[in-house]
Phi, psi and omega in degrees: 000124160306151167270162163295082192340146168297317182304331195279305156324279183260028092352318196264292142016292157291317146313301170320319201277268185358309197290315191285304189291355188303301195279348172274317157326286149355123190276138161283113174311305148359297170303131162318187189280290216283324168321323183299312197291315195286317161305323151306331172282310188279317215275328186259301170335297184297317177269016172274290194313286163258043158293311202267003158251015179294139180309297184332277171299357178260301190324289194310304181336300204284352198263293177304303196281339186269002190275357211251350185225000000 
């Protein structure tokens, strides 16, 4: 059995999380209206969070505030 190139590893990983976090995001039909809404509120709050802690965006950040002097 072959291994997996690593890029390739983690590419599928990253994808497989994506998918997951896709799918945790999604309102449950079951839940009332407003449950759908509160959750949906605290559900975006967390993916706001990580987004703006992702290396990608602290990299620009950190690039943009030392390019500022």
């Amino acid at each position: 059995m072959e291994e997996e190139p690593l890029g390739q590893a983690l590419r599928t990983y990253i994808t497989t999380k994506i998918r997951e976090l896709g799918e945790w995001v999604k309102p449950d039909p079951a839940d009332s209206l407003l449950l759908q809404v509160l959750k949906l509120m605290y559900k975006s709050v967390v993916v706001l969070l990580l987004t703006a802690l992702s290396p990608v965006v602290l990299l620009f950040l950190i690039i943009s505030f030392v390019g500022g002097f």
